[in-house]
C-alpha positions in Angstrom: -86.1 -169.4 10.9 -88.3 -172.3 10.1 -87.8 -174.6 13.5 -86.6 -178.3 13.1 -88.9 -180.4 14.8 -87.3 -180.9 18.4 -88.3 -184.0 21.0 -90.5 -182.3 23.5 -88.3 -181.1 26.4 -89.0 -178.4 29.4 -88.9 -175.1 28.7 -86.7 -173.1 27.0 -84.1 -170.5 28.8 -84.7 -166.6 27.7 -82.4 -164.4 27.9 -83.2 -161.6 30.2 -85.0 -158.5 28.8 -86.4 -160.5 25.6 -89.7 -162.2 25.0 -89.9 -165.2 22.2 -91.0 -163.6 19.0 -90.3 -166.1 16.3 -88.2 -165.2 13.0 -89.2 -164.6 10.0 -88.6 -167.8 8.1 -85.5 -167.9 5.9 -85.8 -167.5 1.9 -83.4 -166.7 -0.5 -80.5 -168.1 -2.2 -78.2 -171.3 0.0 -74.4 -169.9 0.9 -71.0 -170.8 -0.6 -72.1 -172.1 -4.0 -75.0 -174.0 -3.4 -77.3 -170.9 -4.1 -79.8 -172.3 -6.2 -80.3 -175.8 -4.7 -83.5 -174.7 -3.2 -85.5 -172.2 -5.1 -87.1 -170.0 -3.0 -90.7 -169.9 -3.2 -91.8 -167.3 -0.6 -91.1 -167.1 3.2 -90.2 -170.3 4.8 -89.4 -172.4 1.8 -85.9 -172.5 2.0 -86.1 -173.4 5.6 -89.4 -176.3 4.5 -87.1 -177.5 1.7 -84.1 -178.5 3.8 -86.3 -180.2 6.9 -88.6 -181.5 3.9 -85.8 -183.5 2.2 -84.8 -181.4 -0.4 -82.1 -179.2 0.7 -78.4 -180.6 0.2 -77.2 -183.6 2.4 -74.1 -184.3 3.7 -71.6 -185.3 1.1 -72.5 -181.5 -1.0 -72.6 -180.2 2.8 -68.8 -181.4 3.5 -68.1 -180.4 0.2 -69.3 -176.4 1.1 -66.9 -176.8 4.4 -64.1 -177.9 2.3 -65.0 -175.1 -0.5 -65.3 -172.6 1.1 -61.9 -173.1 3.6 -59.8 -174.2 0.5 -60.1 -170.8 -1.7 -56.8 -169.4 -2.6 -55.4 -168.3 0.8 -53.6 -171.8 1.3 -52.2 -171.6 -2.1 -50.6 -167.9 -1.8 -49.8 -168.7 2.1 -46.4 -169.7 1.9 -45.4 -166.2 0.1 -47.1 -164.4 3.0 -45.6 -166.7 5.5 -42.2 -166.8 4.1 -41.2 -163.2 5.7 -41.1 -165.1 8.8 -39.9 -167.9 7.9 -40.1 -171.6 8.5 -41.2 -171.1 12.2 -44.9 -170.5 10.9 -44.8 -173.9 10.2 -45.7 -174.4 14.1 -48.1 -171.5 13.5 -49.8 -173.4 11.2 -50.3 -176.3 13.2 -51.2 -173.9 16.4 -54.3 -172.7 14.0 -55.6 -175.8 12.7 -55.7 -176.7 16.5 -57.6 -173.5 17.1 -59.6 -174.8 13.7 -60.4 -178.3 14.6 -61.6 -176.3 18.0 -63.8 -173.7 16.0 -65.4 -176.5 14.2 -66.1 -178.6 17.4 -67.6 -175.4 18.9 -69.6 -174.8 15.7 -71.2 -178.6 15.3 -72.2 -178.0 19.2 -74.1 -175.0 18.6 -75.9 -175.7 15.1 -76.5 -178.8 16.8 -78.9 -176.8 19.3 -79.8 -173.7 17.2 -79.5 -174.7 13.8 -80.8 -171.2 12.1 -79.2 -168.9 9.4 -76.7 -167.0 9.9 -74.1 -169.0 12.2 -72.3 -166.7 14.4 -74.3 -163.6 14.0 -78.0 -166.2 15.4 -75.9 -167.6 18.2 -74.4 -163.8 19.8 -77.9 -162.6 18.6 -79.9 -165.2 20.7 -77.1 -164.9 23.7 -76.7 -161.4 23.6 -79.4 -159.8 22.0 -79.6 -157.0 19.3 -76.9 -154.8 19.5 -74.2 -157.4 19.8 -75.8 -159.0 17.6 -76.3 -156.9 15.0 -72.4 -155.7 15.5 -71.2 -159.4 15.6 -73.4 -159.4 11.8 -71.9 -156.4 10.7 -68.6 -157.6 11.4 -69.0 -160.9 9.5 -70.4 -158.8 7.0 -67.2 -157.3 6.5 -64.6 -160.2 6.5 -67.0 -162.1 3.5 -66.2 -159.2 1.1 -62.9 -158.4 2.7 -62.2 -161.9 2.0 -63.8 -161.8 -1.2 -61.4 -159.3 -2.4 -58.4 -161.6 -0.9 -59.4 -164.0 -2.7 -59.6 -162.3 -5.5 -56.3 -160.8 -5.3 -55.0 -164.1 -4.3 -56.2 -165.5 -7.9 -55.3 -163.1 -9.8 -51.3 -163.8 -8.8 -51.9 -167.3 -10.2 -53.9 -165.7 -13.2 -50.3 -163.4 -13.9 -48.5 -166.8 -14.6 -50.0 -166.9 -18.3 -51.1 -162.9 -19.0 -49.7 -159.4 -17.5 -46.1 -161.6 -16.3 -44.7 -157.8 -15.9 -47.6 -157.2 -13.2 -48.4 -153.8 -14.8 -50.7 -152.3 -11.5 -53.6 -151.1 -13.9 -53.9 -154.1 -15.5 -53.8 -156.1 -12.4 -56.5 -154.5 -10.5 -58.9 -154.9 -14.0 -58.2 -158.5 -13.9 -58.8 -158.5 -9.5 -62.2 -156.9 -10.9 -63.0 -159.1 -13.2 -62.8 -162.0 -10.3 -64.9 -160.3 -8.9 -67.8 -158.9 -10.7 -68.2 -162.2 -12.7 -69.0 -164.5 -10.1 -71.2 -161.5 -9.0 -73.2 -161.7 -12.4 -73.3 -165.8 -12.0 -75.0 -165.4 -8.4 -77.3 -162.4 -10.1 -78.2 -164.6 -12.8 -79.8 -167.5 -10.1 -77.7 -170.2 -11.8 -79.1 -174.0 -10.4 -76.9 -176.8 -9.8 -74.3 -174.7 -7.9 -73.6 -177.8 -5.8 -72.6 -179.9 -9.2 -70.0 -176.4 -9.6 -68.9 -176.7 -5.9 -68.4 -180.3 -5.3 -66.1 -180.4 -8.9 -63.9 -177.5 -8.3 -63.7 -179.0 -4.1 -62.4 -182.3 -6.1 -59.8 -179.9 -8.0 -58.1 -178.3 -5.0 -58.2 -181.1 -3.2 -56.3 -183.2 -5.7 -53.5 -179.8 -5.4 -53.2 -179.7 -2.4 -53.1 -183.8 -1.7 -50.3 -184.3 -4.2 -48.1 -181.5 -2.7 -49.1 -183.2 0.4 -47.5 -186.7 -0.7 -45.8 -186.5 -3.9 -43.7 -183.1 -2.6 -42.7 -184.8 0.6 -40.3 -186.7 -1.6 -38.2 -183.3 -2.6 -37.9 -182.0 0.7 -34.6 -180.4 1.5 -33.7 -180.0 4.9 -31.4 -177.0 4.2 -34.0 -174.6 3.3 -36.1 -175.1 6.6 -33.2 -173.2 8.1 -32.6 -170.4 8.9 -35.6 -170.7 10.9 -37.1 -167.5 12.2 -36.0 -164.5 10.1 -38.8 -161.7 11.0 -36.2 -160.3 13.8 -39.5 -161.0 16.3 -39.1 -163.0 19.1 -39.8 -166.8 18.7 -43.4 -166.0 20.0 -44.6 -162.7 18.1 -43.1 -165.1 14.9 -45.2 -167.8 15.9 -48.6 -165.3 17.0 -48.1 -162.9 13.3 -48.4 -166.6 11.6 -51.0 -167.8 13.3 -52.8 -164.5 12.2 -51.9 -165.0 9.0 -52.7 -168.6 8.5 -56.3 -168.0 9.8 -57.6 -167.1 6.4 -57.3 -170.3 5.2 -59.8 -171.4 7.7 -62.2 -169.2 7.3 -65.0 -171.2 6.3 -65.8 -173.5 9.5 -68.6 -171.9 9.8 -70.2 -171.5 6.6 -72.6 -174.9 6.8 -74.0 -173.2 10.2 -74.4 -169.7 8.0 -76.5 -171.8 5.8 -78.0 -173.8 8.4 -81.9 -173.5 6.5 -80.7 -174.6 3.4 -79.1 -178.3 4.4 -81.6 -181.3 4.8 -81.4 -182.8 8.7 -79.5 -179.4 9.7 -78.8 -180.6 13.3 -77.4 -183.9 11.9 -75.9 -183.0 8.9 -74.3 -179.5 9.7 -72.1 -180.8 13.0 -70.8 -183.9 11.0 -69.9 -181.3 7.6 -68.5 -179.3 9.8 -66.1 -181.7 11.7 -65.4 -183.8 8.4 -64.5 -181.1 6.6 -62.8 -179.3 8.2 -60.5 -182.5 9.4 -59.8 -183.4 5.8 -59.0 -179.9 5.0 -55.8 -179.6 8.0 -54.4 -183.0 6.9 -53.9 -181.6 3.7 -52.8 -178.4 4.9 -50.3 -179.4 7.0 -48.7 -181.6 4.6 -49.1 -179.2 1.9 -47.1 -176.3 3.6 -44.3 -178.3 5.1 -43.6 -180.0 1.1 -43.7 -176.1 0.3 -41.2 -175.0 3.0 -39.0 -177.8 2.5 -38.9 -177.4 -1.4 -37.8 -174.0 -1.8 -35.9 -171.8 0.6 -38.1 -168.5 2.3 -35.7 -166.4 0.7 -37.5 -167.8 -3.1 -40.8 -168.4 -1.5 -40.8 -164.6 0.0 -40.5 -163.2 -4.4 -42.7 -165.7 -5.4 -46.8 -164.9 -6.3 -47.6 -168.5 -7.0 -45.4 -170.6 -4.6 -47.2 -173.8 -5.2 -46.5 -173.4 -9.1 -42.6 -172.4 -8.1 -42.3 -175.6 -6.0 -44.0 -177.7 -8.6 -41.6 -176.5 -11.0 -38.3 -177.0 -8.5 -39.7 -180.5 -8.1 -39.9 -181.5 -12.1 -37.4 -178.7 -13.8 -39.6 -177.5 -16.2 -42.4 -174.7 -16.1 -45.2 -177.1 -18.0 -45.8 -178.4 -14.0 -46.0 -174.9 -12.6 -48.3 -174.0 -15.3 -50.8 -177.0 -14.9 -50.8 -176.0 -10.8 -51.3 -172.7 -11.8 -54.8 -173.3 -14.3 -56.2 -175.5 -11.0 -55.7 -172.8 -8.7 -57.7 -170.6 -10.8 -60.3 -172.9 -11.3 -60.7 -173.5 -7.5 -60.1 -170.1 -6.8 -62.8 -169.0 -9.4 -65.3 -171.5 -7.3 -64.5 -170.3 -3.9 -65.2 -166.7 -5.2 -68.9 -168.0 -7.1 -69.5 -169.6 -3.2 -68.4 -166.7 -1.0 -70.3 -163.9 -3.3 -73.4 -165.5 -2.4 -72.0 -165.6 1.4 -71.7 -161.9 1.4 -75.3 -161.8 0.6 -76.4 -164.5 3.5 -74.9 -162.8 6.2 -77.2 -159.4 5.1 -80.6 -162.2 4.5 -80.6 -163.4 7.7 -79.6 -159.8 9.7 -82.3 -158.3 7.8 -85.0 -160.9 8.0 -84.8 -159.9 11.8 -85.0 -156.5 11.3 -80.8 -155.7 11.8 -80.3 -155.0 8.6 -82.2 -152.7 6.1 -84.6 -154.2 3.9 -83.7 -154.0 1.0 -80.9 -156.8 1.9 -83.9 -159.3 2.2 -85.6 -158.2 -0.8 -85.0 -161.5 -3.9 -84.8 -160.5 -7.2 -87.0 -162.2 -10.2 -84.5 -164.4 -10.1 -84.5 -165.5 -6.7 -81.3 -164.0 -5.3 -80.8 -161.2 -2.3 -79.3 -159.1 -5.5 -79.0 -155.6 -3.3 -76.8 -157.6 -0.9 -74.3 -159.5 -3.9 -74.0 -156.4 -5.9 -73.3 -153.6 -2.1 -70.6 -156.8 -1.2 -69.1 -157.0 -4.5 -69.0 -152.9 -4.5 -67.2 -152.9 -1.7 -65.1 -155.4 -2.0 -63.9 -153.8 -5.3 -63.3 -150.6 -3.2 -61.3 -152.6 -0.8 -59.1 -153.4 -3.5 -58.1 -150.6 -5.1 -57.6 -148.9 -2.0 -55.2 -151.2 -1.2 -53.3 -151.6 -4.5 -52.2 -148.0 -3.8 -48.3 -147.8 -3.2 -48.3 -151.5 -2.5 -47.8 -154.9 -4.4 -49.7 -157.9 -4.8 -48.5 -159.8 -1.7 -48.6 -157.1 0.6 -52.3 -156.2 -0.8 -53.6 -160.0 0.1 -51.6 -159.9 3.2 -53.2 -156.9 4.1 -56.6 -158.2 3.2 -56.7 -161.3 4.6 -55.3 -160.1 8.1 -58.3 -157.7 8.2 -60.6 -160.5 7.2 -59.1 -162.5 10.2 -59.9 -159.2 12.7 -63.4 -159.0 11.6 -64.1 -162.6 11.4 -62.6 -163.3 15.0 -65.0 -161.0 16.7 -68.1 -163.4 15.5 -66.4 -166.3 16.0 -65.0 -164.9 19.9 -68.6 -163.9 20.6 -69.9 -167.4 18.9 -67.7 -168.9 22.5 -69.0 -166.2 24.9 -72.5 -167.5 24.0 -71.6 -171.5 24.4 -69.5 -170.6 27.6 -72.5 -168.8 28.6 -75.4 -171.3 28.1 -73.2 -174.2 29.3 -73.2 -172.5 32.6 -77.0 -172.1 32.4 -77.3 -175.6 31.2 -75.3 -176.8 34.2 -77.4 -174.5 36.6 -80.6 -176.1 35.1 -78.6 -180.1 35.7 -78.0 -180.5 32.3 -74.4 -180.9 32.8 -73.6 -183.9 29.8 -70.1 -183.5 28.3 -69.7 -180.4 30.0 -66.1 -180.1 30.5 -65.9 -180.8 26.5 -67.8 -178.1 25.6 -66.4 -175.7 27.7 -63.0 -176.9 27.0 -63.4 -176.4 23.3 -65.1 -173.1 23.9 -62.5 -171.6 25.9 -60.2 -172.6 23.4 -61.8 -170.6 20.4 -62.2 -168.0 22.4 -58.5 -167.3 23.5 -57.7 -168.5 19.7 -60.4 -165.4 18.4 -58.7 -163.2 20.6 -54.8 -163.7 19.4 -55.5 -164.0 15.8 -57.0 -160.4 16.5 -53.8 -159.3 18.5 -51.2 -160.2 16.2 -53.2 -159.1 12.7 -50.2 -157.2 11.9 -48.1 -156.4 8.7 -45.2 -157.2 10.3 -41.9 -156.0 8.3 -43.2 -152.6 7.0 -43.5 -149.4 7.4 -45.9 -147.4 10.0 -48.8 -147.3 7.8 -48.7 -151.1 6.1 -48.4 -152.6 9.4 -51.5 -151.1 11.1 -53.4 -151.0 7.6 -55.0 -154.1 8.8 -56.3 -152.3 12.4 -57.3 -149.1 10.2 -59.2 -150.7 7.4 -61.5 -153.0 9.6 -61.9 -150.3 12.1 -63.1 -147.6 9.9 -65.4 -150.1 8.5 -67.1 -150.8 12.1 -67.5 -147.7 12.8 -69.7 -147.1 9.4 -72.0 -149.6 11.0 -72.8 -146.8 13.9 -75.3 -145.1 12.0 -76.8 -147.6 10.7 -77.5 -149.5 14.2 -78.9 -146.3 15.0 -81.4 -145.9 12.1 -82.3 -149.9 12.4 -82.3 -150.5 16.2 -86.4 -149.7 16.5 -87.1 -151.9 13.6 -85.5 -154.6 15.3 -87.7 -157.7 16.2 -86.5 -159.9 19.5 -84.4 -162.9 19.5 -86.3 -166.4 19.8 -85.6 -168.0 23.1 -82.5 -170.6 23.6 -83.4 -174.2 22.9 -83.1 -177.1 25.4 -79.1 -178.5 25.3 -79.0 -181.5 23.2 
């Protein structure tokens, strides 16, 4: 990590057992569709670029927030939801508190150790190298987990104009295709990615802001009722949601992931993370109630493109529905270009440290961690298909995107562990400014991290559907055993925790 230059201040706290060995400095390609801002030019010039001035600033930085969170997961939500009826409305707002609490927690600590890699740096630095290579690994897995939600997720918005009958073959091709093309984009080392990510950002955000005023107006108060229809108790309703809805957060913490790649990191990164992530649940909320209060559950629960079926309830025709339906795909297409190179970043950083295996840091002529876009993209694909088998569209994304949320909650649960731990230190060494907020907020994300992992479920189905989610990200943790095991001497030591600031 190439260091921001800091005030000078007394002496850093070590964790125990580690000695300060600095990082290598990050290269590579930037995260979330901004991969060829910076052109790497050897160790350290990704990291120069961005304290140097040219790195990406804050309006393309709030624009990578708000990309990356608004994929496709907000725009298939209410079909996922809809099994459980308008009740996840309060789940909804219960997650974009545990958001808004994520994003707090995430400004904090890329405001003290702005590296790459987010979560994996700070329960790295915290914890050292075998949580933190298994906090990496996890992350690892909910990118192309997501990836291939996100891709599945499209591809019911794609069905509106080709493959209407939803013929499975066909549909998996097409899940590929989203897939593997962005894939050959990153590959390719295409500049201007921000130019790509702050126009499809403007796209979906336009979506999702209309549904959030103009749909307001067809609201019908009949269809928020009946209520709760999973047969669950009020709470288990309101907890499955909440797991559910996560997905179309994930993404607070993608300015940290790319910490080295944003001019002013410690500046720039909290106030992306905040702003965008606050835009993003305004519309959100708004969105989903106009959704909910549109069309009944019992229409919302057959529907793969809910946002095109309330469009077209609202204005009678199928010409709205079909115009919803080309912007989705569009954003969607950007969010998968952005989070393909995220699959990648996570890999860079690990490996630059010596937790992942080399070849993950090795850039192709291009300038792009190729090994790590085209094993993400693999297994994504893999993901997929596996899932595809005896199961429909919406149960595949469902399925996807709750394992996504397991995996993505361990990071961000450890991410608190490590500010509830150095707050304590901090207040130990009299350091004790806005203390109670920090540990307030941290707390917070960490009981939210721990229920969106409790109630990943697929609730409403048989034996094997409704632990798939437990199975899927489980088996893929435990591949990550061996390879701790043939990396762990390889493994260089974690830099020592900066002064609070």
């Amino acid at each position: 990590m190439t260091e921001t230059p800091r005030d000078p201040r007394p002496e850093a706290i070590t964790p125990p057992e580690t000695a300060a060995v600095p990082r290598p400095a990050g290269d590579g390609a930037a995260a979330a569709g901004t991969a060829a801002l910076t052109q790497p030019t050897g160790d350290g010039a990704a990291g120069a670029a961005a304290t140097g001035g040219s790195g990406f600033g804050l309006p393309v930085a709030i624009a990578l927030i708000m990309g990356s969170i608004i994929g496709v997961g907000i725009f298939n939500l209410p079909t996922s939801l809809a099994a459980i009826g308008p009740i996840t409305l309060v789940s909804m707002g219960l997650t974009t508190i545990g958001a808004i609490a994520l994003a707090l927690m995430f400004a904090a600590l890329s405001r003290r150790l702005p590296a790459d890699g987010g979560p994996y740096a700070y329960s790295r630095v915290a914890f050292g190298n075998r949580l933190g290579f298994f906090n990496a690994w996890s992350y690892w897995i909910s990118s192309w987990a997501g990836n291939a939600g996100i891709a599945v997720g499209w591809v019911l918005y794609v069905q509106e104009f080709i493959n209407k009958g939803g013929n499975k073959l066909f549909t998996v091709l097409l899940v590929l295709v989203g897939l593997w093309v962005p894939a050959f984009i990153n590959l390719s080392g295409v500049k201007n990615m921000g130019s790509v990510q702050m126009v499809t950002t403007i796209l979906k955000f336009v979506a999702l802001a209309f549904m959030s005023t103009v749909g307001l107006f067809f609201i019908k108060s009949a269809n928020f009722h009946p209520w709760n229809i999973s047969g669950e108790s009020a709470i288990s309703a309101i907890g499955s949601g909440c797991a559910i809805a996560l997905f179309s957060y994930i993404g607070v913490e993608v300015a940290s992931v790319a910490a080295g790649k944003v001019r002013n990191p410690d500046q720039n990164v909290p106030k992306a993370t905040v702003f965008g992530t606050l835009a993003t649940a305004v519309v959100y909320m708004l969105s989903l109630i106009a959704v909910f209060g549109i069309l009944p559950s019992s229409t919302l629960e057959k529907s793969d493109a809910p946002f095109s079926a309330a469009v077209n309830e609202m204005f009678g025709g199928t010409w709205a529905g079909y115009t919803m339906a080309v912007v989705v795909i569009i954003s969607g297409f950007g969010a998968l270009n952005g989070w393909t190179m995220i699959v990648a970043e996570m890999p860079l950083a690990a490996a630059k440290d010596g937790l992942f295996p080399q070849r993950f840091k090795q850039l192709s002529k291009n300038g792009v961690p190729a090994f790590g876009i085209i094993s993400g993209t693999v297994l994504a694909s893999i993901a997929m298909a596996v899932n595809y088998i005896g199961s429909g569209g919406a149960t595949v994304f469902t399925t996807l995107i709750l394992m996504t949320g397991i995996t993505v909650a361990i990071p961000y649960g450890f991410s608190a562990l490590a500010q509830i731990k150095w707050r304590i230190m901090d207040r130990r060494e009299m350091h004790g400014a806005r203390f109670a907020r920090d540990m307030i907020v941290a707390v917070l994300s960490l009981i939210f991290s721990i229920l969106f992992i409790y109630y990943s479920r697929n609730t409403g189905h048989a034996w094997f559907t409704y632990w798939a989610p437990f199975i899927l990200a489980g088996v893929a943790m435990l591949v990550g055993i061996p390879v701790y095991a043939k990396m762990k001497n390889q493994m260089t030591e974690p830099e020592p925790v900066p002064e609070y600031r």
